[in-house]
C-alpha positions in Angstrom: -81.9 53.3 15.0 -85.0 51.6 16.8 -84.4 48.1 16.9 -82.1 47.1 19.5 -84.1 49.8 21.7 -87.4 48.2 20.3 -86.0 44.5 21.6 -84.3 45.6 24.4 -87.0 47.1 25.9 -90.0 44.5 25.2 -89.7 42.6 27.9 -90.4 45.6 30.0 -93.3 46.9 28.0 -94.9 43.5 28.3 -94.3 43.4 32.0 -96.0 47.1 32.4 -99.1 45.7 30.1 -99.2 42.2 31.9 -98.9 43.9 35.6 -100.5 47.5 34.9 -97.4 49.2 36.5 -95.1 51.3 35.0 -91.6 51.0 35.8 -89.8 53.3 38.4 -86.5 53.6 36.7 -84.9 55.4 39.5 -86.4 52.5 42.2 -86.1 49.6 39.8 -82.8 50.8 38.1 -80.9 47.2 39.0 -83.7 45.1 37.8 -85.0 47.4 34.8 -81.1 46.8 33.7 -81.8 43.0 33.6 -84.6 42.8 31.8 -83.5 45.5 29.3 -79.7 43.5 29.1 -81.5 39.8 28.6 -82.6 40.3 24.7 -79.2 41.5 23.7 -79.0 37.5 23.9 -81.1 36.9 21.0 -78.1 38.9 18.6 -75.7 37.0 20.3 -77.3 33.6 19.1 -77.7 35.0 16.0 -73.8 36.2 15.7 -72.6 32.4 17.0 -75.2 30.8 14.5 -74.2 32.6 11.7 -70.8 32.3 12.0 -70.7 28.9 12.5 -72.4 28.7 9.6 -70.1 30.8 7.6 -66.8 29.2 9.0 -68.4 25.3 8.5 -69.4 26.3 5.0 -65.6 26.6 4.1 -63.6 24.7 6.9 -66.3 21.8 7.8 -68.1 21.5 11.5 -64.6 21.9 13.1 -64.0 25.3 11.7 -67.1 26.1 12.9 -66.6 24.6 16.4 -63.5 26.6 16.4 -64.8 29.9 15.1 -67.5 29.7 18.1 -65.3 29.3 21.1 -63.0 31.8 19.4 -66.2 34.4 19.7 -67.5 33.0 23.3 -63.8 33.6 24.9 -63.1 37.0 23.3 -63.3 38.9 26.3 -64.6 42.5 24.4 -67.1 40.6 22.9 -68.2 39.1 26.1 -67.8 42.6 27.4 -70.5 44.3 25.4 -72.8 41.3 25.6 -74.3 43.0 29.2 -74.8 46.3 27.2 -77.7 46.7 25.4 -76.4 48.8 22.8 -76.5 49.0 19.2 -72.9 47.2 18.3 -73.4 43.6 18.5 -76.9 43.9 17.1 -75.6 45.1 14.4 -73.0 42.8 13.8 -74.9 40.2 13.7 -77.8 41.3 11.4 -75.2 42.2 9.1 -73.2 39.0 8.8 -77.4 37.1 8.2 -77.6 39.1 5.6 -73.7 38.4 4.4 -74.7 34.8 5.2 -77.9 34.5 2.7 -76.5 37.4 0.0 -73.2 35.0 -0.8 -75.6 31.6 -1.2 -78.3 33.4 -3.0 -76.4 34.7 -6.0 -77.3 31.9 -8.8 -81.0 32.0 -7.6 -84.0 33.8 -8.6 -84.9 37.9 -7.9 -86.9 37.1 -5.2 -84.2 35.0 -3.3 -81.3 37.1 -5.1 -82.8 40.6 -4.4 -85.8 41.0 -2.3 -84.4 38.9 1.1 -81.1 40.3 1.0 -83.4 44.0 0.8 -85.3 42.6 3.9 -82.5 41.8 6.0 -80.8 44.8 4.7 -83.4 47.2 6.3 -82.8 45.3 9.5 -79.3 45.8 9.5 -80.4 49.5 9.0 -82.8 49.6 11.5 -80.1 48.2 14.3 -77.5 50.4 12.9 -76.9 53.5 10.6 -73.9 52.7 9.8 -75.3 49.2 8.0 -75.3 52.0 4.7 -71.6 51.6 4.2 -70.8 48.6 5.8 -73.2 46.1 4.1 -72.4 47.1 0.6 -68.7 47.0 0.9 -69.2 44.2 2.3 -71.5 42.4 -0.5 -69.7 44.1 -3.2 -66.4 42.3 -1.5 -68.5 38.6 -2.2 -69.2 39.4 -5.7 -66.0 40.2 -6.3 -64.3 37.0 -4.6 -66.7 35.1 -6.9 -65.4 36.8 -10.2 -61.6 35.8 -9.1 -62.6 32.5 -8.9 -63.6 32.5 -12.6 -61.2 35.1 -13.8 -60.2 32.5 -16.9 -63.0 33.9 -18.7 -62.6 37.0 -17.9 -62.3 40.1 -20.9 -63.4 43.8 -20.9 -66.6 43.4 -22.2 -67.3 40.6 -19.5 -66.1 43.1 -17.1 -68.5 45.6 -18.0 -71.6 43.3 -17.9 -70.2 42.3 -14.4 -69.8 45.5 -12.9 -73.1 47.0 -14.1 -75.4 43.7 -12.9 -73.4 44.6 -9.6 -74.5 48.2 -9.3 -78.0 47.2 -10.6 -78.2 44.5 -8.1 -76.7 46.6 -5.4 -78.7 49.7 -6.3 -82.3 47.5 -6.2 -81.1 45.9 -2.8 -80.0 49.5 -1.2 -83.8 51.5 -2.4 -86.0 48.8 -0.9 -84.0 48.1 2.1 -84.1 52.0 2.6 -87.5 52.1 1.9 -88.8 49.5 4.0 -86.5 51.3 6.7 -88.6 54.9 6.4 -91.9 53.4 6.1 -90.9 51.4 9.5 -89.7 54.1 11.0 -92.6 56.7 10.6 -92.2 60.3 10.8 -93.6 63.2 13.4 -95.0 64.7 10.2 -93.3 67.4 11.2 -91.0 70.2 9.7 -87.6 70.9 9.9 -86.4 73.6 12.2 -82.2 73.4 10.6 -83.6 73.0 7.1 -86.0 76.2 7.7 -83.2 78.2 9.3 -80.9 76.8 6.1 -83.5 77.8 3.7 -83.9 81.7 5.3 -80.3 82.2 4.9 -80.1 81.6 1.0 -78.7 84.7 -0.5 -79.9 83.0 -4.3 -83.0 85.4 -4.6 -84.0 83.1 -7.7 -84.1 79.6 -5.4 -84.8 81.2 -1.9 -88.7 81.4 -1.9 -89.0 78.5 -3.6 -86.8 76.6 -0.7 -88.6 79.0 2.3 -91.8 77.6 0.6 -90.3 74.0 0.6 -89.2 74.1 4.1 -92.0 75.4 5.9 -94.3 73.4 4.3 -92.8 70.1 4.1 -93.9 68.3 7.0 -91.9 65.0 6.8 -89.9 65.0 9.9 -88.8 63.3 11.8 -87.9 59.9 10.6 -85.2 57.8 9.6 -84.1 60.5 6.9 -83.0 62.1 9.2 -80.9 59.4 11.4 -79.1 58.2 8.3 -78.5 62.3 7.3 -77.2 62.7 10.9 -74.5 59.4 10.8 -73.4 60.5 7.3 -72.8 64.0 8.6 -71.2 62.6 12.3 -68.9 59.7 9.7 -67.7 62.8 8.2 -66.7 65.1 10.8 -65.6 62.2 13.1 -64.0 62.6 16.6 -61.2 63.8 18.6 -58.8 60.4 19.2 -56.9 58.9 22.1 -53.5 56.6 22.1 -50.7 56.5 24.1 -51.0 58.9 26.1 -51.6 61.5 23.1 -55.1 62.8 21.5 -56.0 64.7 18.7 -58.9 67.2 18.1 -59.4 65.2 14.9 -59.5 61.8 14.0 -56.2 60.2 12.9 -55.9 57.6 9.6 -54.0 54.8 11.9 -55.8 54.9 14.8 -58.1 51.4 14.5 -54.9 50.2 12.7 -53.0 50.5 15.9 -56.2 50.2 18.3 -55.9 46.2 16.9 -52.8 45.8 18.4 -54.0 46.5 21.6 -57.0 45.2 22.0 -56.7 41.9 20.2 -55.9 39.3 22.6 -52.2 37.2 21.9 -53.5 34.4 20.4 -56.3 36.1 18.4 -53.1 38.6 17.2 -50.9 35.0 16.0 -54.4 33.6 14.5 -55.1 36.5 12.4 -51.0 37.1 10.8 -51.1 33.2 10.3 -54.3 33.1 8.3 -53.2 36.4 6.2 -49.7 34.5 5.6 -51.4 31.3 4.8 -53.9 33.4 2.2 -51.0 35.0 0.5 -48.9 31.9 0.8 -51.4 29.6 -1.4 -53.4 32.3 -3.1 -56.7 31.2 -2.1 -59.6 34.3 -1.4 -62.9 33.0 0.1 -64.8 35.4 0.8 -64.9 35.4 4.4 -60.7 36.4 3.7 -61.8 38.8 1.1 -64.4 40.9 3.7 -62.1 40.6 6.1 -59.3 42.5 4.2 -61.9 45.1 2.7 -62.8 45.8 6.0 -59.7 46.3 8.0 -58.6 48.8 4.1 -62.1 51.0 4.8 -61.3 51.1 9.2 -58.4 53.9 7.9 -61.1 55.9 6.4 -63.1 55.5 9.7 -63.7 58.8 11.5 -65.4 57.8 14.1 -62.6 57.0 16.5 -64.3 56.1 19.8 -63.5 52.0 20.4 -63.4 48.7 18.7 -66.6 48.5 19.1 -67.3 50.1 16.0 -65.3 47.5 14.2 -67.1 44.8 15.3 -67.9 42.9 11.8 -64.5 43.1 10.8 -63.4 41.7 14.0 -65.7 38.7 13.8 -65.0 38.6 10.6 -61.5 38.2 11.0 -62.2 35.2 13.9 -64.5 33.5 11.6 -61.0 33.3 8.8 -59.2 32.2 12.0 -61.8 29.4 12.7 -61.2 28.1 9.0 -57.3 28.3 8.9 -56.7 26.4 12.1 -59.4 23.5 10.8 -57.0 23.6 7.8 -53.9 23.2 9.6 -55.4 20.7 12.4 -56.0 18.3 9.5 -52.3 17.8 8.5 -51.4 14.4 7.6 -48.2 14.0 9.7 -49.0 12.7 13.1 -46.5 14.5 15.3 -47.2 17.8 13.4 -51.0 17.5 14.1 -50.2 16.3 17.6 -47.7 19.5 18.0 -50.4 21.9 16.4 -53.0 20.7 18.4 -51.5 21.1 21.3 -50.2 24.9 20.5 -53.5 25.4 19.8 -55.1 24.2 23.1 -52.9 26.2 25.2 -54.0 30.0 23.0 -57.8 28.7 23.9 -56.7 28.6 27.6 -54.6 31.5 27.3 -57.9 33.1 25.8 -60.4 31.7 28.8 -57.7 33.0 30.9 -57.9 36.9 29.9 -61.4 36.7 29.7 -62.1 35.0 33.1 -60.0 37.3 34.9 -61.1 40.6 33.4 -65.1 39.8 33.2 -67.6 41.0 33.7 -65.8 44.6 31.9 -64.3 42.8 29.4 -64.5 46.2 27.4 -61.8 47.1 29.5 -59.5 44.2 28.1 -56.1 45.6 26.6 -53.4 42.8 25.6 -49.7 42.9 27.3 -48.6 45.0 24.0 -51.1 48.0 25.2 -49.7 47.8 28.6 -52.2 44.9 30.0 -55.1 45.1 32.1 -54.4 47.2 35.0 -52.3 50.1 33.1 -54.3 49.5 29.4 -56.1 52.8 30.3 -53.1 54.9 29.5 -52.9 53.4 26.0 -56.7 53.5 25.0 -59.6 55.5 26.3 -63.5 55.9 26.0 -65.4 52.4 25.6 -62.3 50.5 24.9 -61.4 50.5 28.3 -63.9 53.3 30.9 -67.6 53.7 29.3 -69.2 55.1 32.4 -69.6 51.4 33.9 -67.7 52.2 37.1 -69.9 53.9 39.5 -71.1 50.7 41.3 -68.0 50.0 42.0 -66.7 53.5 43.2 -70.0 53.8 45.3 -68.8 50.4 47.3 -65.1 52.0 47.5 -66.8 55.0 49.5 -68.8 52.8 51.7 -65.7 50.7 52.4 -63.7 53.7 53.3 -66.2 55.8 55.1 -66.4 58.6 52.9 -70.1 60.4 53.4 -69.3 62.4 50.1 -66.6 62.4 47.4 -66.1 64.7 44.2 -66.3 62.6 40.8 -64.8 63.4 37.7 -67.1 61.2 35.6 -67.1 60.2 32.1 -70.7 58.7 30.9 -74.2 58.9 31.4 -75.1 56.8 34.5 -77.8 58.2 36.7 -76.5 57.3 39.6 -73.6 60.2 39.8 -76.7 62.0 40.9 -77.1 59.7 44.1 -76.4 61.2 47.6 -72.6 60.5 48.2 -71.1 61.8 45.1 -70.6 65.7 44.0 -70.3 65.2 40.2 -67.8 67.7 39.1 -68.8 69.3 35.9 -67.1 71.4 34.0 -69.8 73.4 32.5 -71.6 74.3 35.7 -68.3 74.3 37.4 -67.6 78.1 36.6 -63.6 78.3 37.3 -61.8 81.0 36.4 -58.3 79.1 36.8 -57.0 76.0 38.0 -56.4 77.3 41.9 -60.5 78.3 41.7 -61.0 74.3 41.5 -58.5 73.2 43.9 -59.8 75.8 46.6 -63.4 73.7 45.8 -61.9 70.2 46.0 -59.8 71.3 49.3 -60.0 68.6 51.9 -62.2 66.4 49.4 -61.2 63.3 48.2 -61.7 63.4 44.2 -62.5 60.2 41.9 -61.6 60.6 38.3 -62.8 58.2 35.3 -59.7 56.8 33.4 -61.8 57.9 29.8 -61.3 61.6 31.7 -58.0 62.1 32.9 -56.5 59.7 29.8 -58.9 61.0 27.1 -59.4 63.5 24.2 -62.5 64.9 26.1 -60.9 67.9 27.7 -60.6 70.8 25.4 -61.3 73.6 27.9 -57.2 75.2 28.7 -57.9 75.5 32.0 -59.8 72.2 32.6 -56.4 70.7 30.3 -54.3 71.7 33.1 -55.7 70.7 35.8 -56.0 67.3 33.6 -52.3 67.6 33.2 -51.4 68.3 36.6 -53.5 65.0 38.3 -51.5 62.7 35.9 -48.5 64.2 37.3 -49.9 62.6 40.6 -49.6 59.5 42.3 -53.1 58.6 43.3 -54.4 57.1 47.3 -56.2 54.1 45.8 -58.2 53.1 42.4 -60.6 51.1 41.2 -61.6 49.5 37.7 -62.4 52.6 36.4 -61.3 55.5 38.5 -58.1 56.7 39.7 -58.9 58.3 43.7 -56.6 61.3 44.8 -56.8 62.9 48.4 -56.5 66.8 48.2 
């Protein structure tokens, strides 16, 4: 969707208006990459704002205070800050619009309705996947609000309830959606897949009628389409990767697991204390509520490619985190506060800690459970560790060590693999006919491979698998962050 691009990219567009010069991505690459990374700071404020705001609203300024330095140290979060993708953008739209739905509920339509619509369809416009996740999510805060007056409840109570939520939701979800596709535009095109669809009906009675349809319904593209294209990519999902194992298909524990690993220590104690302290005393805000809906949908998640993807349920999770330690910091027993305190100053500087020595790529992160740091690539692949971010650093590996050319294995979409220096081995130009036709090309060549590569679920090909197989059989010459370096 547009808007992170739209952002991203302004400062540049009002550089090439102010200056007259168009950008030279291939000469400017390092500086375009500043000025295209520098507005993903405006989410950011807008995730820390929010959520301080969520977590004072139930634990006072100190949850709040908490909840923010919780979100500054996590190192994936501070990771993906430098990327200006779509994740954190959306993750923060959607917990403004979280913010303003759960205060706005005894107010008026226009405050009720028509806002959270607006910041619905921006939601949408930084992320597709807004379309599930925001509902859930909304639904999860109407619900917390009817267990905190279940007294009253009876079944025709719980009727009334239930419809005003699907007629709330149902308003909220047609104007967001329609702001989105009047935003987005369309080419005013047709639809090549929809014509091809429509010519292979076998229904004599509906196929003109749908030939006609298609070839004259000049709609496309637009934002239709997007949101058809996530639904359809949700529902066919991805090959998976953990331990050392993948699957062709995505797997129903896979984030399940994937939070064991990538959630630092202290976040990992935080998160089983606040879920014991909620069952312990019985009390569901909504923050608590969200949180558990979320983590229930990520087994129905298909999409299996890094926690990235569970971003609001993360923050989600450190904003409960934020409230339960102001809880427990305000015991009234002097040597248990002074005990707690203190247990809780050493998991912040455990925190700095993993995030000072794994940044900048705190994507990378994996916790001493998934093997740590240095080894973490064996347990988890794609952007939760290698996300094409390593070729700066392989580049300076060469130089270092004198190599005029090296063969890379590379995994992501970095322009520079196709620099002077590296031969970018690709598989689909690559035409082997067995494993020895690829080691009589490599012969004499020292051969970089990206850790998302050789410890992936990207390699389908049987004879590209073996030759996958056989280098993790080897022990490589050297490595860096993100590539493991063998001499053939």
């Amino acid at each position: 969707m547009p808007l992170p691009v739209q952002v991203a990219t302004l400062p540049a567009a009002i550089s090439e208006w102010v200056t007259g010069n168009q950008w030279n991505t291939w000469e400017n690459l390092d500086d375009l990459k500043l000025w295209v990374r520098l507005p993903n700071l405006v989410f950011w404020f807008i995730l820390l704002l929010t959520s301080f705001r969520i977590a004072s609203r139930f634990g006072g300024a100190l949850a709040g205070r908490l909840t923010t330095l919780i979100l500054v140290l996590s190192p994936d979060l501070q990771g993906h800050l430098p990327f200006a993708t779509t994740d954190l953008a959306v993750t923060s739209c959607i917990l403004l619009l979280l913010d303003f739905y759960a205060t706005t509920r005894h107010l008026k339509w226009r405050s009720r309705i028509l806002i959270p619509a607006l910041l619905y369809a921006i939601a949408m416009l930084a992320k597709a996947s807004t379309l599930l996740f925001a509902p859930l999510c909304m639904a999860a805060i109407t619900f917390t609000g009817w267990l905190q007056n279940r007294e009253s409840w009876n079944w025709r109570e719980i009727q009334v309830r239930v419809r005003s939520l699907i007629e709330e939701q149902f308003q909220i979800i047609a104007i967001g959606l329609s702001l989105v596709l009047i935003i987005c535009g369309s080419d005013f095109r047709t639809e090549p897949t929809f014509i091809s669809w429509a010519h292979g009906l076998t229904d004599q009675i509906w196929k003109p009628w749908f030939v006609w349809l298609s070839e004259n319904l000049a709609i496309f593209n637009n934002a239709g389409v997007a949101i058809v294209y996530q639904i359809k990519h949700n529902l066919q999902g991805h090959g998976a990767y953990l331990f050392e194992h993948s699957w062709p298909r995505a797997v129903s524990y896979y984030f399940p697991i994937l939070f064991f690993l990538k959630f630092p220590i202290p976040i990992l104690i935080g998160w089983f204390g606040m879920l014991l302290r909620t069952a312990r005393t019985r009390t569901f805000n909504w923050p608590v509520v969200v949180s558990i809906v979320l983590w229930l949908f990520t087994w129905n998640c298909r999409v299996q490619i890094g926690l990235r993807l569970q971003f609001p349920f993360f923050v989600m999770t450190i904003i409960c985190i934020g409230i339960w330690l102001s809880e427990i910091c305000s015991i009234t027993t002097r040597w248990k506060r002074l005990t707690i305190q203190i247990l809780i100053g050493c998991a912040f500087i455990s925190l700095a800690w993993d995030t000072f020595r794994v940044w900048p790529h705190g994507s990378r992160y994996v916790n001493p459970i998934g093997g740590g740091i240095q080894e973490g690539y064996r347990a988890v692949s794609d952007s939760n560790y290698d996300w094409g971010q390593g070729l700066p650093e392989l580049k300076t590996w060469k130089q270092h060590h004198n190599r005029e050319s090296i063969d890379v294995w590379y995994f992501g979409t970095d322009p520079q693999i196709l620099q002077p220096g590296f031969r970018w081995i690709e598989p689909q130009s690559w035409q082997i006919r067995s494993s020895e036709d690829f080691y009589n090309r490599v012969n004499n060549r020292t051969v970089a491979i990206s850790t998302t590569i050789l410890y992936g679920c990207y390699v389908r090909d049987p004879i590209w698998l073996s030759i996958i197989h056989d280098y993790r059989k080897k022990i490589p010459v050297d490595r860096t962050e993100f590539f493991l370096i063998f001499e053939n």
